[in-house]
N, C-alpha and C positions, 0 to 999 in steps of 0.2 A: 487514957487508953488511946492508943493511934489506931488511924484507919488502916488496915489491912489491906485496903485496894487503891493501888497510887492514883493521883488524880493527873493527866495527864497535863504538862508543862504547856503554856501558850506561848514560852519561849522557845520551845523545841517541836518546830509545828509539822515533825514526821517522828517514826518513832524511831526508838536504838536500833531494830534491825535493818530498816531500810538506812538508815545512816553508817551501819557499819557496809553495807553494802556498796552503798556510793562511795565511802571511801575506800574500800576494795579497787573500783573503776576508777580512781581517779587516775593510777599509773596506768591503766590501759587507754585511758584519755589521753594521759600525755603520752604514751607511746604514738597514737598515731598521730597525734598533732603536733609535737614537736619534737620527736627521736632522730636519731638519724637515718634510722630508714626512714623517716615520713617526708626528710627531707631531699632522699632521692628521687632525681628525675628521669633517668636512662634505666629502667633499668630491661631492657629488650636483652641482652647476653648472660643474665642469671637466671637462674629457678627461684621464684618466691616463697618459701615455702611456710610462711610467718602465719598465714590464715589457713595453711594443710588447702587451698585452692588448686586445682589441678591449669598445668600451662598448656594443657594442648585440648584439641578438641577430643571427644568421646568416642570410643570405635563405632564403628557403621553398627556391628553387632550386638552393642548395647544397646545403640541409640532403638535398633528394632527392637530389641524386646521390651522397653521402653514403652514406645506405641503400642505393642499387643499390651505389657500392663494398664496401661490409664482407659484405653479401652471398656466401657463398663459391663460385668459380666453377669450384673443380677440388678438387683434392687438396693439392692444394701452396700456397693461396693465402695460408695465414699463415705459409709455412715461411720459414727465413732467406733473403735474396736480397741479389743481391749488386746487378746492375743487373737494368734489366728493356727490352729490346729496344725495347719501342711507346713508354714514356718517355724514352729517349735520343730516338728518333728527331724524334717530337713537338717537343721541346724545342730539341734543334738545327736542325730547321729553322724553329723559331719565331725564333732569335736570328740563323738565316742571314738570316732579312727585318727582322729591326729591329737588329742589328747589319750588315748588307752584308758579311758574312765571310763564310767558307766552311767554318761548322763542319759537323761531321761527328756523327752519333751516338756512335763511338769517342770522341769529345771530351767527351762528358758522365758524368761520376762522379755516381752519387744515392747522397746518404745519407738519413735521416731528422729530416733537418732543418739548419739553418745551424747550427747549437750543433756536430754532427758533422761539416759538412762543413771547419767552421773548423779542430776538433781535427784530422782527417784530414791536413787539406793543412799545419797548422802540421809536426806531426809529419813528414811526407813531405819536406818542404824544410828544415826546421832540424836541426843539431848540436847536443850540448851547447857552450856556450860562444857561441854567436851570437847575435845579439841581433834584437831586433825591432821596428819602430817603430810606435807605433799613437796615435793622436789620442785626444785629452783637449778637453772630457768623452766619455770611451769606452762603451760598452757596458758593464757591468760586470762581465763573465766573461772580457775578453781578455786581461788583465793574468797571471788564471789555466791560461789556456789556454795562453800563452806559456810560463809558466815548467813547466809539466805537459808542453809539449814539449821540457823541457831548456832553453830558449832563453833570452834575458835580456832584461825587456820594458824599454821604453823608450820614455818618456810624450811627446809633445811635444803643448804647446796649440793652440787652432785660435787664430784671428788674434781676438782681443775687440773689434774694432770694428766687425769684418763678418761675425762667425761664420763664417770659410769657413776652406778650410784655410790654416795658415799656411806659404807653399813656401820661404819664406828658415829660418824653423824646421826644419822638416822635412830639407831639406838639411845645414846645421848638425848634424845629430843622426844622419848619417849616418856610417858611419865601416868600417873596413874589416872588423870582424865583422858589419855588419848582413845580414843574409840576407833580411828582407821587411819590407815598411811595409802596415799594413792600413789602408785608404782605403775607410770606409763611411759613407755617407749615406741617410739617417740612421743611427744609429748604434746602431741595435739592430737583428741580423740577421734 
């Protein structure tokens, strides 16, 4: 009778997931350490737009309301939170008038920021063993993200003669473990 519960390898001294993960990062490593953007020096007359980093400074206007938010307005203003009432609500009915649906406050999850909201929701819908479909050239965290949710990523290209996505690919690449296809444009959240 075998044992049921693997003993863990002292040859393999991290486990399958952080090792799929690191090898997720290894082209985002080499992207910036030895790509050809890494290797540019000038680059003052482009837009960078590889990290979705902003090139200019913040309007005055933001940067105020800015100061009035950090501002602390109770006791609890920098404690953990999970949602927060006047942000759901805000937001749902901003996407009930430019989407015509009928969200609801209850509808909106915040995290702090799309990096969270992806890992959140990958996690929430995928199993070990399912897979995930996400468009190439990607973001270059989702490949990571996927496999940190257990999941099995799974590249498919955008169309190269029109940069849009490619839906005969995409289908194609569907199959009966896939559990989501992440569809962003552009492609840094």
């Amino acid at each position: 009778m075998t044992n049921a519960i693997q003993q863990p390898s002292l040859q393999q001294p991290v486990g399958q997931r952080i090792g799929a993960i690191a090898t997720g990062l290894e082209a985002v490593d080499h992207f910036f350490t030895d790509s050809t953007w890494a290797q540019q020096t000038d680059t003052s007359a482009a837009s960078d737009f590889v990290l979705g980093n902003p090139h200019e400074p913040p309007l005055p206007e933001f940067v105020a309301a800015l100061r009035r938010a950090i501002e602390p307005q109770n006791n609890t203003w920098y404690a953990y939170k999970r949602n927060e009432p006047v942000p759901q609500s805000v937001i749902a009915g901003s996407l009930r008038r430019k989407r015509n649906m009928p969200f609801e406050a209850d509808d909106i999850f915040l995290t702090n920021g799309a990096f969270a909201a992806i890992s959140v929701t990958l996690k929430v819908v995928c199993d070990p063993g399912d897979e995930v479909i996400f468009v190439s050239p990607p973001w270059f965290f989702y490949e990571s993200l996927i496999s940190d949710a257990g999941a099995t990523p799974v590249r498919v290209s955008i169309d190269h003669g029109t940069f849009d996505l490619d839906l005969d690919a995409i289908e194609a690449a569907i199959s009966p473990r896939t559990r989501a296809i992440i569809i962003n444009s552009p492609n840094n959240p």
